[in-house]
N, C-alpha and C positions, 0 to 999 in steps of 0.2 A: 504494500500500500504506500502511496504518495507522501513525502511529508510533507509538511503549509507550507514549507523552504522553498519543496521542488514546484508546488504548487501559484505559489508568488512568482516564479523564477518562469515559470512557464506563460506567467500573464504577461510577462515583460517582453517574450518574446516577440518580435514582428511579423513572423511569416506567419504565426499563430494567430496573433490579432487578426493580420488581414485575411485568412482564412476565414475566422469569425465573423467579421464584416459581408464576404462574399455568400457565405451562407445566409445570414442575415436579409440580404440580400434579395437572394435567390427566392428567398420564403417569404417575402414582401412583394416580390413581381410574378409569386404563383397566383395560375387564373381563378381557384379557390380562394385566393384572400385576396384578389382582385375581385370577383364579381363580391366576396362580402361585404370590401368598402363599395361597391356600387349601391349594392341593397341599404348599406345605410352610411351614408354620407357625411355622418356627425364623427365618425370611426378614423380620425388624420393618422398619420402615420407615427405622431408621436405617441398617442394612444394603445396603437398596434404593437410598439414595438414594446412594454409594458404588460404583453402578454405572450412573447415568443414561444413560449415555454408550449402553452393550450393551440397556438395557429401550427406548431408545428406537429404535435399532438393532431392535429385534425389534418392536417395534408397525410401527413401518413397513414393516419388509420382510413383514410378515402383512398390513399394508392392498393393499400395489403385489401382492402373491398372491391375495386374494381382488376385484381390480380385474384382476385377470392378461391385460396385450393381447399376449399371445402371448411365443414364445421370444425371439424375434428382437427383440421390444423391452424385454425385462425393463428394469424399471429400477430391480434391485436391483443393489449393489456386484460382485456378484458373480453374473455372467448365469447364470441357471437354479437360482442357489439363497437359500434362505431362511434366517435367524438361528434357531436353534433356540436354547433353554438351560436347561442341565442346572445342578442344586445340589449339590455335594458337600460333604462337611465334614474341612476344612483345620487340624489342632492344634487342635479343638475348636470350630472356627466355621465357620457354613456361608459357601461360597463361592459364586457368581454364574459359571459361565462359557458361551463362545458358542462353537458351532460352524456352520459353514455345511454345509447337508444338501442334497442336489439335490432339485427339485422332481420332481414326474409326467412332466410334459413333457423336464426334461432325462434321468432315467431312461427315456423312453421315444426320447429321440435317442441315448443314449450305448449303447445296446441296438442301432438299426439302424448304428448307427457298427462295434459288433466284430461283425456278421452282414456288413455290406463288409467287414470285415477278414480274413475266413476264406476270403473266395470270391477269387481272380486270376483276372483272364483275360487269355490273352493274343492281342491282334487279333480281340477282339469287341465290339460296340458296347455299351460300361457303359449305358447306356438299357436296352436288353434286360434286364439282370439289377438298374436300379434302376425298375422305372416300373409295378413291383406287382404282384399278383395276386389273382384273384377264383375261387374254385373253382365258382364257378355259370358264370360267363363264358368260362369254359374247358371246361367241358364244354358249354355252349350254342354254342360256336361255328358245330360242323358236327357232327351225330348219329353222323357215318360213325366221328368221332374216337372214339366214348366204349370199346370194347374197350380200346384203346391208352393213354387216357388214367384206365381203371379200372386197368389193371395198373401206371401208373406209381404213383397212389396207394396201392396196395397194396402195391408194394415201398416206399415212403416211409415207413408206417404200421411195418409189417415192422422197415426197421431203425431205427427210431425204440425200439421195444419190443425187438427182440432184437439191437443192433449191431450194424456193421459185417460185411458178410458178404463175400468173395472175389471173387462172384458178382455180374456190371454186368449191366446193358440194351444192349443194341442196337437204334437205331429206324431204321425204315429208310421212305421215301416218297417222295413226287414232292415237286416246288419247292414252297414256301410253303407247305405244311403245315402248321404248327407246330413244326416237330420240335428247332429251338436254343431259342425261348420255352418248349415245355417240358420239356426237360433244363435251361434257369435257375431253372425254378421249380421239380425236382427239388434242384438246388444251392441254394437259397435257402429251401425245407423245413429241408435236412438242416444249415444253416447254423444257424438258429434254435435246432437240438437243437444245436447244439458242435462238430458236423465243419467240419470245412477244403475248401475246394474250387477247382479249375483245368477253366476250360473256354480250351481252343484251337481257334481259324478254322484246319484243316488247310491250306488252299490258300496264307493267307497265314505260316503258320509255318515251311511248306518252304521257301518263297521266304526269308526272311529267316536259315533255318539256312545258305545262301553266304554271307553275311556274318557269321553269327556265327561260324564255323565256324574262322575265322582270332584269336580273341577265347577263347582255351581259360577262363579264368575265368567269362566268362558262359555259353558253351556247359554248363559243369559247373552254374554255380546254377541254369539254365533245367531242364536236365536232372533235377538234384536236386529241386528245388521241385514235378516233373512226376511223380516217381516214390515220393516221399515225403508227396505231400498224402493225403488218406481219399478224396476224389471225385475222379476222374478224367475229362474228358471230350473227345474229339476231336471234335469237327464238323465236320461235313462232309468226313468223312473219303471218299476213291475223289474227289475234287475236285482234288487237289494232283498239282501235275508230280512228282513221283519221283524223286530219283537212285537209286543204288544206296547210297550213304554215309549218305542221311535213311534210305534205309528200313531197312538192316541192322545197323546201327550207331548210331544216335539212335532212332527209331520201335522198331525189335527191343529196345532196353537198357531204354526202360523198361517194354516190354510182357516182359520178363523178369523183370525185378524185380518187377514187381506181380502178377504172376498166384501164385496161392496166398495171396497178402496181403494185398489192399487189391481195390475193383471200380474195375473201368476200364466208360467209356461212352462208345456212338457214336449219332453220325445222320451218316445217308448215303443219296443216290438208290440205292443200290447195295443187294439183296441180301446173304447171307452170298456164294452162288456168284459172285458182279458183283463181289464186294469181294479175290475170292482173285484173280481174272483182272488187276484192276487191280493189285494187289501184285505180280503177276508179271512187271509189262512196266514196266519203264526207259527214259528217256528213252537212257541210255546205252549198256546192255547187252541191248535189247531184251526177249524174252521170259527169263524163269526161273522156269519152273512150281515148282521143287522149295525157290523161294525165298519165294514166294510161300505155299504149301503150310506152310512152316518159321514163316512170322508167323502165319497164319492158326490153327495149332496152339495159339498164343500170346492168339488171341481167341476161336475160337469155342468153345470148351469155356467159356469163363468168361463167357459174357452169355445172357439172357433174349433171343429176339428178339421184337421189338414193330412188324409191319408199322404205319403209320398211312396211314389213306387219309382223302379230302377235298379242298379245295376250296383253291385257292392264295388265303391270306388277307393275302398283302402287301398293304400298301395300303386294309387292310379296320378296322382298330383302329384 
């Protein structure tokens, strides 16, 4: 490191100086702090020069933007944004100040940033819900889909224009249809308009409410979080082993709370009638039609159903 000694000793020099001068210069007669003193006039150049520090701060970070190698390497001070500045006038003098603005690129990450932040899911592959969507690719997959996949557009359309309606979907089809890709791409629509969203793996949620179950604070935020988001989704629901306790007591509380209020959504191999059979049989207590019959109440008045037929496309994208 320098000492003050080398330091003083280096201000005294002349080629230094006049180096400094030429720079000085140079970043007085750029067309940036030329058209600035255009736009405001009151800005003389002794003023200007009282701010060298922020004008050159701003030529640069406008060269490293219009050179721009992407987000991930910006290499301005401050990754994804640019020196902007504003002139106001301070006790009768104009002032010089900087702010840092996000660029396109950060405005367009900090966008899919809170569109994740609205969706949860829980024991689904986030790939599924980050790895995009194409509405030609989606309906080009299998022709069989397009009934199934017009009406999901339609309800997206729907409450995009008229809000949130009480009223879910139920998709119902064989293996590898489509049917959790597109209820993500229902959730990741309605994400983009400002709803919130929860898609649950039925099969692995049951499983894992034995354990939560001993856990009352998170059994209560899982539950809360399930019954209080805008989108609701179970997949693959008629999949999961059953107690009597998941289904009348956690599965019944939030299909309680939500119905009249918020839409709840399913995919499932299973029919409406395939779906009330499995609600009624317990690993525990065997059959209970009239229990069964009691959740079913709870869903099928409140969904759309959307058979989807085609062609199992695991393995196929």
């Amino acid at each position: 490191m320098e000492s003050m000694s080398e330091v003083l000793r280096s201000m005294n020099n002349p080629a230094l100086r006049q180096r400094s001068r030429d720079l000085e210069q140079r970043l007085l007669n750029n067309p940036l702090v030329k058209q600035l003193q255009a736009e405001h006039p009151e800005l003389d150049e002794t003023r200007l020069r009282l701010h060298l520090s922020r004008l050159y701060q701003y030529v640069e970070e406008n060269r490293n933007c219009t050179n721009c190698p992407g987000l991930d390497k910006c290499p301005n001070d401050f990754q994804g944004h640019y020196s902007k500045l504003t002139v106001e006038t301070v006790s009768g003098s104009p002032e010089l100040y900087e702010r840092k603005t996000a660029c396109r690129l950060q405005v367009a990450k900090d966008n899919q940033d809170n569109i994740r932040k609205r969706i949860r899911s829980f024991y689904v592959d986030e790939r599924v819900l980050n790895e995009g969507y194409d509405e030609i690719d989606i309906m080009g997959k299998d022709p069989r889909r397009a009934p199934a996949v017009n009406q999901l557009f339609r309800y997206i359309e729907n409450t995009k224009e008229n809000g949130l309606s009480p009223h879910g979907l139920y998709m119902f089809g064989s293996f590898g249809t489509g049917k959790t890709f597109l209820m993500c791409y229902l959730l990741h629509e309605l994400a983009v308009a400002g709803y919130s969203g929860v898609i649950v793996y039925m099969p692995d949620f049951v499983e894992d409410l034995k354990s939560i179950m001993m856990d009352g604070q998170k059994l209560k935020e899982t539950v809360d979080t399930m019954k209080n988001c805008d989108l609701l989704i179970f997949d693959d629901i008629g999949a999961e082993n059953l107690n009597p306790w998941a289904r009348d007591h956690v599965l019944g509380a939030i299909l309680n709370y939500r119905m009249n209020r918020k839409p709840t959504f399913y995919t499932s191999n299973y029919p409406l009638d395939g779906l009330e059979k499995h609600l009624s049989f317990t690993s525990k207590d065997g059959e209970e039609q009239y229990k069964g019959q009691r959740l079913m109440d709870r869903i099928a008045p409140f969904v759309d159903v959307m058979p989807l037929h085609g062609d199992n496309q695991r393995g196929n994208r």
